[in-house]
C-alpha positions in Angstrom: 0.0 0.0 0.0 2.9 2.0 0.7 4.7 1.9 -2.5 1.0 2.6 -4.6 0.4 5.6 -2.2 4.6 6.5 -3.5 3.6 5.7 -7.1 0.7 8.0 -7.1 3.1 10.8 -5.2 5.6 10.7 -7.8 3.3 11.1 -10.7 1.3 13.8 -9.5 5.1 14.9 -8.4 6.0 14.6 -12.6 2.9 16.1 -14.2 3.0 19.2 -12.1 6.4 19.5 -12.8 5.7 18.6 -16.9 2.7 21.5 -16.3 5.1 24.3 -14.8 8.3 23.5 -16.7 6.8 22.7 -20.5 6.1 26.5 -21.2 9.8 26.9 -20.5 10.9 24.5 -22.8 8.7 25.6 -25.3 10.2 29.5 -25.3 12.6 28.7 -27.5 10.8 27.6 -29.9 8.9 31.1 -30.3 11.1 32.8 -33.3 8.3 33.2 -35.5 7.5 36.7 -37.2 3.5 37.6 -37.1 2.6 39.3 -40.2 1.0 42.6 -39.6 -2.2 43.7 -41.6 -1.7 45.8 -44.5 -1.4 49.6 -43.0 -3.5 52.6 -44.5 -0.3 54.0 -45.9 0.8 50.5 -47.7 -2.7 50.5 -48.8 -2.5 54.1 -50.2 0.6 53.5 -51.7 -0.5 50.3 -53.9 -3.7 52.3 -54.8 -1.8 55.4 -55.8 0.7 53.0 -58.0 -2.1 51.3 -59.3 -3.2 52.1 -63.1 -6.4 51.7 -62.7 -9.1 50.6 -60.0 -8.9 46.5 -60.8 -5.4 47.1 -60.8 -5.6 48.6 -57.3 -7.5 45.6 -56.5 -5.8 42.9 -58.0 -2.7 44.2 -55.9 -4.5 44.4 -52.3 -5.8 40.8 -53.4 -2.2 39.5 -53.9 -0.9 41.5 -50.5 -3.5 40.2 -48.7 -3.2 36.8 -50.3 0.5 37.0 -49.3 0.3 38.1 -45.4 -2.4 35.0 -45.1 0.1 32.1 -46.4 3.2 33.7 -44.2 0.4 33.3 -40.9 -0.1 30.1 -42.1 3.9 29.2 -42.6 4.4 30.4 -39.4 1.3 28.5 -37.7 2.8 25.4 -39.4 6.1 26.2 -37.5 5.0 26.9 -34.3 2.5 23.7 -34.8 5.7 21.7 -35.3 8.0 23.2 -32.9 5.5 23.0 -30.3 4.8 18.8 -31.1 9.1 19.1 -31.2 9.2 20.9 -28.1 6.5 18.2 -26.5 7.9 15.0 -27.5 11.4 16.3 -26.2 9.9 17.0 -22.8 8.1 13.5 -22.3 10.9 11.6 -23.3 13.1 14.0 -20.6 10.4 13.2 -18.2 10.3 9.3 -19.2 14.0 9.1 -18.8 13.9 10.8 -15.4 11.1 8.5 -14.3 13.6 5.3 -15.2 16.8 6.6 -13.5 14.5 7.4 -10.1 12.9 4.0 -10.7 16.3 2.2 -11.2 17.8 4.0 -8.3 14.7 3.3 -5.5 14.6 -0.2 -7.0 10.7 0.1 -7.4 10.8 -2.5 -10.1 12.1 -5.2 -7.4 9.6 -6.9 -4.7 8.9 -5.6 -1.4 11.8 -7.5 1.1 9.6 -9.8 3.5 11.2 -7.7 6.3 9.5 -4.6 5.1 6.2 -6.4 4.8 6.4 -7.6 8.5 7.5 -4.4 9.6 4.5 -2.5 8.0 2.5 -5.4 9.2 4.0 -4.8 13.4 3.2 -0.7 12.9 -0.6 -1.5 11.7 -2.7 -0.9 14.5 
């Protein structure tokens, strides 16, 4: 009962620890450049070199068209440095839960000295 009651100490021990320390690893991950909209002034600009009207239009279209596939470029990125960032941290984790478990020896049986032991302090 003792070791299930340590079992369930250390995980709760490792998922708040994934839960606080996961943002941290994924902060380096955050180099993406956010598009900004199309400013009055870029606007004005591409109508004034515009020839005519459809012109004008054709190139906000394509500006617009533009800024839209760098957001989604850089969703992709962040999509995959985020799944990049995630794997890394569970297999950190996983590898941390092995050496504790190696080291404690919680894969080996419980001695029959400890079982009689808990068994004297039970009241």
């Amino acid at each position: 009962m003792c070791v299930t009651q340590l079992r369930k100490c250390f995980s709760a021990f490792l998922i708040a620890a994934m839960l606080l320390l996961g943002p941290l690893a994924i902060g380096d991950f955050q180099r993406t450049a956010i598009a900004a909209p199309l400013p009055p002034e870029a606007a004005t600009y591409e109508i004034d070199q515009a020839n005519s009207p459809q012109d004008a239009h054709a190139r906000l279209q394509q500006k617009a068209a533009d800024y839209k596939e760098e957001l989604q470029d850089n969703s992709a990125y962040t999509k995959q440095a985020t799944e990049k960032a995630t794997a890394e941290t569970k297999n950190a984790f996983k590898r941390a839960a092995d050496d504790v478990r190696d080291k404690l020896n919680l894969d080996e049986p419980v001695p029959q000295s400890t079982k009689d032991f808990l068994n004297d302090i039970k009241p």
